[in-house]
C-alpha positions in Angstrom: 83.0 104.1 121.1 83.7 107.7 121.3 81.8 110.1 119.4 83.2 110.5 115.6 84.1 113.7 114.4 82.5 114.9 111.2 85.2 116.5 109.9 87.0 112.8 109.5 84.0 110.9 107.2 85.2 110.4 103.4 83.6 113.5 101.6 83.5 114.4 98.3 81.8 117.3 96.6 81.5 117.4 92.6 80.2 119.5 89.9 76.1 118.4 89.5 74.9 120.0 85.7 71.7 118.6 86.1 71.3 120.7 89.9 73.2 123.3 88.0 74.8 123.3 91.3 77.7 121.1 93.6 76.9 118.0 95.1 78.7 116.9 98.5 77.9 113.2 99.4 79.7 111.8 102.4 80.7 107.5 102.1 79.6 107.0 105.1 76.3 107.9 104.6 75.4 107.1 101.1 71.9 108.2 101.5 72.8 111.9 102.5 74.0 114.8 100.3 74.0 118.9 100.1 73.8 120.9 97.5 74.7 124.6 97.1 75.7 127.1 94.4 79.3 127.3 95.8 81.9 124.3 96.2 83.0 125.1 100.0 79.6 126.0 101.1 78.2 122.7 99.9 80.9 120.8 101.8 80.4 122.9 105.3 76.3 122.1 104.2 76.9 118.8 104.6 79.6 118.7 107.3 76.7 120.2 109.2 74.4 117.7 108.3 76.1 114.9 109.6 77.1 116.4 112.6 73.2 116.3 112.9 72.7 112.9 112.1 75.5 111.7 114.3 73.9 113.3 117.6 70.3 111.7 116.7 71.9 108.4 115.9 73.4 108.7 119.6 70.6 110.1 121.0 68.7 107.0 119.8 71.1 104.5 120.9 71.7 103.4 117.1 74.8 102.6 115.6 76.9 105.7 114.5 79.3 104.7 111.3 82.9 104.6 112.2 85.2 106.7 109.2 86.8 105.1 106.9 89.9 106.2 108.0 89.8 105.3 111.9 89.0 101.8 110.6 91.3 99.3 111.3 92.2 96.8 108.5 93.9 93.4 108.1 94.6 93.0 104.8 92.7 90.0 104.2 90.5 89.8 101.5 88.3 86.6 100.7 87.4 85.8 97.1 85.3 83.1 96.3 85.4 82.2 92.1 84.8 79.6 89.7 87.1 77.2 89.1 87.6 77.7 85.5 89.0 81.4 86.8 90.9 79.8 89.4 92.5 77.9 87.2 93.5 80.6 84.6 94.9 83.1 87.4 96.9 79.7 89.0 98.5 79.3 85.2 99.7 82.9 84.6 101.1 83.6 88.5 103.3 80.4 87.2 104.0 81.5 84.0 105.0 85.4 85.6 106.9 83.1 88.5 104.7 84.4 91.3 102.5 83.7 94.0 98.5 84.1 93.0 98.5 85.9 96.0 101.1 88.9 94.1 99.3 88.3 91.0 95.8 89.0 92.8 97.5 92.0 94.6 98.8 93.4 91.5 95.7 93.5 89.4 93.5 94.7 92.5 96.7 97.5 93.0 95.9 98.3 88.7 92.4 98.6 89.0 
């Protein structure tokens, strides 16, 4: 795997009142975040940070998080219920004459 480049992870950097300040927390890496009196400084903060982190990760020989959005998906999802539920979502794909598959889709798509 080549070496990810910081600037791809899934950040997001929000209003903190109780830091009185932004927060930028990165998916990725739940357990990492920056904080800074101004929006864009809090992001490059953190941007930095990982950068960090990714080099040590490599320089340890651990596993380095791919993005979110270099990672391939198939667009199967397994969901394992009870049958009561099973039951219930079966009836009203029939009663809207489609698949529980499209019914499943549709909800997950409305959520």
């Amino acid at each position: 795997m080549n070496r990810p480049d910081a600037r791809h992870y899934s950040y997001r950097v929000q209003w903190s009142p109780d830091d009185d300040e932004y927060v930028a927390t990165v998916l990725e890496f739940p357990s990492l975040s920056w904080l800074e009196s101004d929006q864009s400084q809090a992001l490059e903060g953190l941007v930095r940070l990982v950068e960090g982190v990714i080099d040590d990760l490599i320089t340890n020989k651990e596993t380095v998080p791919q993005p979110f959005s270099e990672r391939s998906y198939s667009g199967t999802i397994y969901v394992r219920t009870s049958a009561d539920l099973h039951r219930r979502l079966a009836v009203e794909a029939a009663e809207r004459r489609v698949s529980l598959n499209q019914l499943a889709v549709q909800r997950l798509a409305s959520a």
